[in-house]
C-alpha positions in Angstrom: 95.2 108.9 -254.3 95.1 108.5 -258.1 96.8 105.1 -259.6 100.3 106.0 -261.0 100.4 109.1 -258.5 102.8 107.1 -256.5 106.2 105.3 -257.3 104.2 102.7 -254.9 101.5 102.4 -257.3 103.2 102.6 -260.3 104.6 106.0 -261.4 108.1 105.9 -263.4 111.0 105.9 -260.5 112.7 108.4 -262.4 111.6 112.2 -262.7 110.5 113.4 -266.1 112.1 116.5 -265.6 115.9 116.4 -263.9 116.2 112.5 -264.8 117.3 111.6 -261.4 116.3 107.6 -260.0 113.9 108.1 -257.4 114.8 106.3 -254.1 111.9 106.4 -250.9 113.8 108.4 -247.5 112.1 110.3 -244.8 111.1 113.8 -245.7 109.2 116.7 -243.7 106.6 119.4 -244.4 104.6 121.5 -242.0 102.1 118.4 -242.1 104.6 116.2 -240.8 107.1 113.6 -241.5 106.8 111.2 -244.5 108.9 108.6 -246.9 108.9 110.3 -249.8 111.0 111.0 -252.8 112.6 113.9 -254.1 115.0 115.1 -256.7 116.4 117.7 -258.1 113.5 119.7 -259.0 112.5 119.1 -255.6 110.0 117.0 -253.2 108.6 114.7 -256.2 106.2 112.2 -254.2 104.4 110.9 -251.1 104.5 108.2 -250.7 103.4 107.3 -246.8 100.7 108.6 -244.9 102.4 111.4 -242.5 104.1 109.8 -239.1 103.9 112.1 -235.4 107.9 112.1 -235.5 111.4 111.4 -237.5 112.4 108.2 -235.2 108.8 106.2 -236.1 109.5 107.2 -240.2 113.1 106.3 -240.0 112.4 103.2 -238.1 109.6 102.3 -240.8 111.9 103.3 -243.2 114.7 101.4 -242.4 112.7 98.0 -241.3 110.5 97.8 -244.6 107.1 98.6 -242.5 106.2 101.8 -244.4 102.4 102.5 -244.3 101.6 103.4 -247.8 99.1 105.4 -249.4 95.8 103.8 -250.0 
């Protein structure tokens, strides 16, 4: 991971493009589940490494444990 290549470590919170705020939730691709963000342009950044399910990134999530990107 590059510096600034995450909202986590220290890209703008707000896309460049659509303008929309940033804001981390759980988000899937055929790697797996993530907390990512994403606006309208689409999925915008990852910010976790990928969990085996849904519950264990929404329970991350949701109690402030996410396992960010090193």
């Amino acid at each position: 991971m590059f510096l600034g290549e995450t909202i986590h470590s220290g890209a703008e919170p707000v896309c460049p493009d659509c303008k929309v705020e940033l804001k981390e939730e759980v988000l899937y691709s055929p790697a797996g589940y993530y907390i990512g963000t994403r606006c309208n342009c689409g999925p915008y950044s990852r910010e976790s490494h990928y969990y085996k399910n849904k519950v264990e990134a929404e329970f991350d999530l949701e109690h402030k444990q996410v396992k960010y990107r090193t």
